[in-house]
Each structure stands twice: as C-alpha cells, then as structure tokens.
C-alpha positions in Angstrom: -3.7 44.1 168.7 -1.1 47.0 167.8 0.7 49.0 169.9 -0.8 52.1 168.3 -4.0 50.3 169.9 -2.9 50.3 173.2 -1.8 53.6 172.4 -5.2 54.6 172.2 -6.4 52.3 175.0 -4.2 54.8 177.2 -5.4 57.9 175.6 -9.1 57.1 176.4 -8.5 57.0 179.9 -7.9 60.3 180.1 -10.1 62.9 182.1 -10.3 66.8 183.0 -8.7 65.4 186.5 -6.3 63.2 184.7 -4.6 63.9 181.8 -1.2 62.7 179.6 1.7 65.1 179.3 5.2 65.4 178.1 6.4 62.4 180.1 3.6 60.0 178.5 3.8 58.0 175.1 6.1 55.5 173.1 9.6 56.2 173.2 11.0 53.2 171.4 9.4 50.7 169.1 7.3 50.3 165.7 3.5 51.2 166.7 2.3 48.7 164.2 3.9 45.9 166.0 1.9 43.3 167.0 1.4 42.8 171.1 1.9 39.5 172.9 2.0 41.0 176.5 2.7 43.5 178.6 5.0 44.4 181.5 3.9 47.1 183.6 6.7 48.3 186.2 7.7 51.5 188.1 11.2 51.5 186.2 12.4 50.0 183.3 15.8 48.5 184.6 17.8 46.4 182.8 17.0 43.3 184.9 13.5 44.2 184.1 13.8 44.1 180.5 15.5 40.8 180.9 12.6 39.3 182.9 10.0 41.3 180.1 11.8 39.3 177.3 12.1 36.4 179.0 7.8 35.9 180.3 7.2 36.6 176.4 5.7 40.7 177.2 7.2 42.9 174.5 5.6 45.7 175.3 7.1 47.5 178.3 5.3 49.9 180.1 7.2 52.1 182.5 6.1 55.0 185.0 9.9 56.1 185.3 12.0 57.1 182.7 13.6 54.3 180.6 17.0 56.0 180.0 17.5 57.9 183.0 16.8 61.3 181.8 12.9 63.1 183.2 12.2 63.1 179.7 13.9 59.9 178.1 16.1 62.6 176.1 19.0 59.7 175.9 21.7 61.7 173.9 23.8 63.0 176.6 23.6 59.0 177.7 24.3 57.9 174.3 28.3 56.9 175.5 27.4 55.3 178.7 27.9 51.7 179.0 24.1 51.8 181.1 22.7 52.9 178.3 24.2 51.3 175.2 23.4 47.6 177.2 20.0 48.4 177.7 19.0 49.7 174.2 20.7 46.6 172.8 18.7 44.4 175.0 15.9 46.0 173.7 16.3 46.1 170.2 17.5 42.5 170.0 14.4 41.1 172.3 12.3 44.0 169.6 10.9 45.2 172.9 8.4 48.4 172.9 9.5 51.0 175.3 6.3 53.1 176.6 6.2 54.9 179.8 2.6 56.0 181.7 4.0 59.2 184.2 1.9 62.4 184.3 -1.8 60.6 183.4 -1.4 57.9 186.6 0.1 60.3 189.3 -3.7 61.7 189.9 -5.8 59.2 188.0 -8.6 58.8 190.4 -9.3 55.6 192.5 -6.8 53.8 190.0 -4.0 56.3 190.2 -0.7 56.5 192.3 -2.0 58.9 194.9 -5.0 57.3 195.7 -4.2 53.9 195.2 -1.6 54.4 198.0 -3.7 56.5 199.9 -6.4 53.1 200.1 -3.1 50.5 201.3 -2.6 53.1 203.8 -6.7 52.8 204.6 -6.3 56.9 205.3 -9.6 58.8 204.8 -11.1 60.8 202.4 -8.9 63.6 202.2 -9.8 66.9 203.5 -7.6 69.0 201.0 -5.9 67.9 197.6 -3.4 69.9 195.3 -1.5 68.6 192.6 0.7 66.0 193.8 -0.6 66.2 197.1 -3.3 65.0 199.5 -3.9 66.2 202.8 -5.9 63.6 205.5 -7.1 64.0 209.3 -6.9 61.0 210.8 -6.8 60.3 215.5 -4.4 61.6 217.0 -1.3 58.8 217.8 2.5 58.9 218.0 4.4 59.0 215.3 5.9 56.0 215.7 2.9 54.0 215.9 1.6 55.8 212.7 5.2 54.8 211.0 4.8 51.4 211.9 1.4 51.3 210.8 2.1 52.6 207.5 5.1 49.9 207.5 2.9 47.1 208.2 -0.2 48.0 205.9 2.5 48.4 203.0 4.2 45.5 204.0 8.1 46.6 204.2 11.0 45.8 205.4 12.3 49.4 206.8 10.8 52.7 206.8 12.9 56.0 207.5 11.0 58.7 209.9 12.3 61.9 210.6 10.6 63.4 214.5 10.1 62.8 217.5 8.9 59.5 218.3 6.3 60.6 220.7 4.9 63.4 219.0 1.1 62.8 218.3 0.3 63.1 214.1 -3.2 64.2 213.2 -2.8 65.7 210.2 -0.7 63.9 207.3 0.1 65.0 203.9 0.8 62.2 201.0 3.3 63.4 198.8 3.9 61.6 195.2 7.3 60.1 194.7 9.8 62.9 195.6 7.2 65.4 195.4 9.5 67.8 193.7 10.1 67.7 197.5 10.9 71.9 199.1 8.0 73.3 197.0 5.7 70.8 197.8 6.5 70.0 201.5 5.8 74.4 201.5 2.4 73.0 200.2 1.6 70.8 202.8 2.7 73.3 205.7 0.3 75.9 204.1 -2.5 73.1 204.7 -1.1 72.7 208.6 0.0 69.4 208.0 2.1 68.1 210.6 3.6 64.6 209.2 4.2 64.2 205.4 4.9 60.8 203.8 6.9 60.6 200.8 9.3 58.0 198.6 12.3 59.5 198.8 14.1 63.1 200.1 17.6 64.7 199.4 19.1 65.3 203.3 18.6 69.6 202.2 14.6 68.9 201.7 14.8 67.0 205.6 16.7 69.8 206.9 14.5 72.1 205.5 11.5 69.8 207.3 13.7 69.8 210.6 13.3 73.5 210.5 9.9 73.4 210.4 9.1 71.0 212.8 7.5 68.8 210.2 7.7 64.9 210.6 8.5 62.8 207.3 7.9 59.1 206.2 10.0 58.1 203.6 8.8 54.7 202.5 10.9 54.2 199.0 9.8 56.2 195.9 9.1 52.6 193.9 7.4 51.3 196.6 5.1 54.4 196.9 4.2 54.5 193.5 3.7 50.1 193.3 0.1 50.3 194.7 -0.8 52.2 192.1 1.2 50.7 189.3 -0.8 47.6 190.4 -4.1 49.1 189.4 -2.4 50.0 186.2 -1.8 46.2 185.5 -5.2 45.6 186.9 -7.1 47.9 184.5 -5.1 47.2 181.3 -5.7 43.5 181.4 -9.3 44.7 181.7 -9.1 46.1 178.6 -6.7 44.5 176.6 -9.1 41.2 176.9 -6.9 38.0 176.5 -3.1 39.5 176.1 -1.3 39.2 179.3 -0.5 42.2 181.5 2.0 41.7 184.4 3.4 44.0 187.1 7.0 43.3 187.5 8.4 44.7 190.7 11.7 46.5 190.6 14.5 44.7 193.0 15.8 47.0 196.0 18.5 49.6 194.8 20.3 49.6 198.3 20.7 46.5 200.8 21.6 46.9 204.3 24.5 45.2 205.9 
C-alpha cells in the first residue's frame, strides 16, 4: 500500500456532516512511498517522531499541527532550532507527515466530539453546533460532576472554574480550545450552565466568571485522545494487515 492510498482511504470517509478542509492532507513525504505502519497521535512532537521511527510506523498521522503553525506554514519557523531538529528527524527516519484536523472534529460516533462525549457516558445531546454539543443531564454539584468527568476519563487533575456547590444541569462540550469567547457565547445562547473544554486563556475564564458560567478544563490532548483512539481503531480496520498505533503525547507541564 501507498501513501496516496491511505490518502484516499481518508478521503472516503468523508460525509455532508464531516468533511476535510484546509488543515487536512500530506504535508511532508513522497505519496508513492510504500507504508509499513502508522502512528496516529494528537501532536506530532519530536519524542513522538522518535518513538514513530523507532516501532517501524513511517507514516505519521497527526490531528495538531506538525510545525507549530494552524496551518503547518513552517517558513517563519524555518530558523528555529524546534523546527530544524524535527524536520531532520524526519527526513533521515523518511517519515510521512499527514495530519487528520477538520474531518475528525465532528465525524460522527468516531469523531472527537462524540467519542468524548461516550467516555463521558453524557446523553444524546439536545442541541449541536459546530464545535459544540449541548447535553441535559440530573441535576448535581459541580464538584461531583468534575470528579465524575475526572474518573470516567481517567486523569490525574482536572481544573474547574465555580462554585463547588452549584447544581449543573445543562453542559456544553466544547472541542479543544473551542476558539474559546465565540464559542463559550454559543453555549450561553443554548442556556448552558457548565462548559467543558481542553484548554482556556485566563481572558476567555474571566470572560466565563462574568457570566456566571462554570468551566472544566480537562487538557486539550486529553480531550481530543478518545477520539483519536477511534481514529486508530477505524484505520486499522481498513488498512487490513499494516499496523496502526495511537501514541499518546507525554504531559507538557508537571506539577511540583
């Protein structure tokens, strides 16, 4: 198999729900190379490449951006040690660099929204826009619901902005930053009352403080992993007998 097959592997799976867009396709590599395997990962770090060499999967297939720009435009990173290591590392391990963004953020049952919305075993949702689910779900505290969400995703912190007490009942799932003031507007147009996101900048939580608007913040890679999962899962189903892993990013940040 070629990469221009997997290529068109991906393609197919598009829908009228879920389609490719500017972010999608191969961004470094020959597509008439042959594949042996195939990493799938939520960002294409340099440790990651590493470990893709290393298991023998030269085709790397990332849902962020491999050099660090929304759109993998590398020439204002051309100079930067960050970037010049990791290009080498993949031209000298001939490494494919392909990245799977817009098509899995609303794929449906496989996708990163709803994949993450069935770890969190949430309902059908009662509203959807792009990016964004909304689900009604008993009223609890939020820190029960936090903890819950913690447990059934199975990490080691969560960040929660509210009151502790205050009874949830109607949560909005946000994808990854969820181009975060715009679509946390969104969710308060839907009445939502918690929101549950990867990641925030402190003016987006402000901005939620203001509007009385509780927020999970569970990690943007870990939001996206179920999801990512799936991707592995489906791609092995239909690339037959090559391998397809999911490698797991490390933690960016420890706590001490």
């Amino acid at each position: 198999m070629k990469v221009a097959d997997v290529h068109r592997i991906i393609q197919n799976l598009r829908s009228p729900s879920a389609d490719t867009g500017p972010r999608d396709g191969l961004k470094l590599g020959n597509p008439e190379a042959d594949v042996f395997g195939v990493a799938v990962t939520w960002m294409a770090t340099r440790q990651i490449v590493l470990d893709a060499a290393q298991q023998h999967l030269n085709v790397i297939i990332s849902h962020e951006p491999f050099f660090f720009d929304p759109m993998d435009d590398f020439r204002s990173f051309e100079q930067d040690g960050a970037f010049i290591e990791k290009m080498q590392d993949l031209l000298e391990n001939r490494l494919i660099a392909y990245r799977v963004h817009d098509l899995w953020l609303e794929f449906p049952r496989y996708g990163v929204l709803d994949s993450w919305a069935e770890t969190l075993a949430l309902p059908s949702p009662s509203a959807a826009r792009p990016g964004l689910r909304l689900f009604q779900i008993p009223p609890q505290p939020l820190r029960d619901f936090a903890l819950e969400v913690k447990k059934r995703m199975r990490l080691q912190r969560i960040l929660v902005r509210g009151p502790a007490d205050l009874p949830v009942r109607r949560i909005a799932l946000a994808v990854g930053p969820s181009l975060e003031i715009p679509l946390w507007r969104e969710g308060l147009r839907l009445q939502a009352d918690c929101l549950i996101t990867g990641e925030a900048t402190e003016l987006a939580l402000r901005f939620a403080e203001d509007s009385d608007l509780c927020v999970i913040l569970t990690g943007h890679s870990h939001a996206d992993a179920p999801g990512l999962r799936a991707l592995a899962v489906r791609l092995q189903e239909l690339l037959g007998s090559i391998p397809v892993h999911f490698l797991e990013v490390d933690e960016a940040l420890v706590e001490y």
